[in-house]
C-alpha positions as CSV (number, residue, x, y, z in Angstrom):
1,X,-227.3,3.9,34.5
2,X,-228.0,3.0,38.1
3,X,-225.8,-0.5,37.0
4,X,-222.8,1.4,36.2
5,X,-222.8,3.3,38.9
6,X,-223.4,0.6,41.5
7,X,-220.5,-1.4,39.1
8,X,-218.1,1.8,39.6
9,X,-218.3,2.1,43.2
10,X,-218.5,-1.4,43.9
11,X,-215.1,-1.2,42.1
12,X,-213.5,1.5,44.0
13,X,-214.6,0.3,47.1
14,X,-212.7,-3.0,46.4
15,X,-210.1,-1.6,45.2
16,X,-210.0,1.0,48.6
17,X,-210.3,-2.5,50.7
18,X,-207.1,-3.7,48.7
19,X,-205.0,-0.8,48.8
20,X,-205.7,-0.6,52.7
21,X,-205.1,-4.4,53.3
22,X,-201.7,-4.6,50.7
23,X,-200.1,-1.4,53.1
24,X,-200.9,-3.5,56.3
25,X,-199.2,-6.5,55.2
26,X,-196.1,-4.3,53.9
27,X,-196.3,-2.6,57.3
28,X,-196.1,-5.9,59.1
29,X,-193.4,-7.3,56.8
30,X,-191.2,-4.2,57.1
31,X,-191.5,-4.6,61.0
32,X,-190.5,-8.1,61.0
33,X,-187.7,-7.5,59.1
34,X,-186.3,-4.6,61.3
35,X,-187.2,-6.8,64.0
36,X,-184.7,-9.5,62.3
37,X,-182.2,-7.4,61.4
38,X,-181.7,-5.5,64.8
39,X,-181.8,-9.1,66.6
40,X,-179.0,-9.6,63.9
41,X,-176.6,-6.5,64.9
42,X,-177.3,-7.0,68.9
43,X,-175.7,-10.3,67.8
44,X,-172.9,-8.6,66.0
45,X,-172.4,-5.7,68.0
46,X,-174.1,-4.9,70.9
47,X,-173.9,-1.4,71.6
48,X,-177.5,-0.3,71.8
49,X,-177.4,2.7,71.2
50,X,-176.3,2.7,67.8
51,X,-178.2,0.1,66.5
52,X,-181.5,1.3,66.1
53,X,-180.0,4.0,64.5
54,X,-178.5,1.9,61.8
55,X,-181.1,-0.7,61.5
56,X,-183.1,2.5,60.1
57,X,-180.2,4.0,58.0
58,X,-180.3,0.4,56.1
59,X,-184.1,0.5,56.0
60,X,-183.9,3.8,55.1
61,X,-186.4,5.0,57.6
């Protein structure tokens, strides 16, 4: 009995661990990207003012 539960939570605690470490690397791929794409608009337009606003509107932030 003791087994099974050790198994269990050993299992949600990895699985915890994963979750956590999957949205950190989604986090940090998501701010690269905006990172590339506002580079890209200052590039293409550089009013400032409007492009953080759109680089979120294509995100969809």
């Amino acid at each position: 009995m003791r087994t099974i539960i050790t198994l269990g939570i050993g299992f949600w605690m990895g699985r915890q661990l994963y979750i956590n470490h999957d949205k950190r690397v989604a986090r940090a791929r998501e701010a690269k990207l905006k990172q590339r794409l506002i580079a890209f608009l200052k590039e293409k337009d550089p009013k400032q003012n409007q492009i953080e606003k759109q680089a979120n509107q294509l995100l969809g932030n």
